[in-house]
N, C-alpha and C positions, 0 to 999 in steps of 0.2 A: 171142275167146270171151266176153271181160269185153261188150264191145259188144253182143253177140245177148244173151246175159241180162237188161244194162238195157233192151234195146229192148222186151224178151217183161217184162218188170218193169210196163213201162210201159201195155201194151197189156192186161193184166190188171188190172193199178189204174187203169185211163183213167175218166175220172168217168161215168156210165149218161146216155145222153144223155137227156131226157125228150117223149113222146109225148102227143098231143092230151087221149089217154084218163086219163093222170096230173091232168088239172087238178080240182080241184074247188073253186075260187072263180069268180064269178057278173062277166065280165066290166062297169066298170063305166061305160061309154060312155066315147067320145075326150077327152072334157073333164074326167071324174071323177076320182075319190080312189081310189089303189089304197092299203090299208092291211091288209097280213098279218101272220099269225100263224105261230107255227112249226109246219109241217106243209101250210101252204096253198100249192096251186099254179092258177098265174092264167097260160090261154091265150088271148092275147088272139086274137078271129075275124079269118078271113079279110079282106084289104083294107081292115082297119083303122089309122089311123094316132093313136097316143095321144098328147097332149099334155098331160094332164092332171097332178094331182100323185102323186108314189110317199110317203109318210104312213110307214107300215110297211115295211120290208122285211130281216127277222129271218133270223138263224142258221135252216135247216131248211126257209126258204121259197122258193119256187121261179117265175119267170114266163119264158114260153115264145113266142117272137115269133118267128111262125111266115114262111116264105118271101114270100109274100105281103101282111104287114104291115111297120107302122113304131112301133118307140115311142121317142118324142121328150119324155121329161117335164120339166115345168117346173124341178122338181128332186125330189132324193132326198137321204133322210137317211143316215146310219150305213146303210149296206149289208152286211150279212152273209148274203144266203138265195143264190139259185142261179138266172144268166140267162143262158139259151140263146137265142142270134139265128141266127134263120132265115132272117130278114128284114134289114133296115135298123135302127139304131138311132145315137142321137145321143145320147148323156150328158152333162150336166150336170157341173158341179164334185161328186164326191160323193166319201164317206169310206169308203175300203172296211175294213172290221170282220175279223175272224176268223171266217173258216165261206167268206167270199165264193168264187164261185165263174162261170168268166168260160167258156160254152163258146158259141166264136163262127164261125158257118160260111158266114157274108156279108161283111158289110159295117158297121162301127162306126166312130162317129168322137166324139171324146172331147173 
């Protein structure tokens, strides 16, 4: 009985996963500077592959790499906001902070 409760524990607190329609930062081409704030969420387009640098990425912030993308950045600083892969993704050495939040339903390699 302890078991069914953490599971249903679990499946109520499970982090929201995030949708296209959440973004509201201005993809910033494959090579560019993603730098957020707390509350920005950044989907990067279809069969894009980012290589560029991550500048910002705050407690409350959010980026969303969708099935069909890749993001590969140069590097990332203190990571504390919220990234969901859809896609492909390849991380750099980076520092995960307090807030960070890791929901991954591909493929990541670290």
């Amino acid at each position: 009985m302890a078991s069914l409760v953490a599971l249903l524990l679990l499946f109520v607190f499970k982090d929201a996963e995030l949708v296209s329609t959440d973004c509201n930062v201005t993809y910033p081409g494959d090579t560019g500077v993603i730098n957020l704030a707390s509350g920005d969420s950044l989907c990067l387009p279809a069969n894009s592959t980012f290589t560029g640098t991550v500048a910002a990425f705050p407690a409350g912030s959010k980026i969303l790499v969708p099935a069909d993308a890749s993001f590969e950045p140069t590097s990332m600083p203190l990571s504390q906001g919220k990234l969901q892969n859809d896609g492909s993704c390849f991380l750099p050495a980076l520092t995960i902070g307090s807030g960070f939040s890791l929901i991954n339903n591909d493929t990541i390699s670290l």
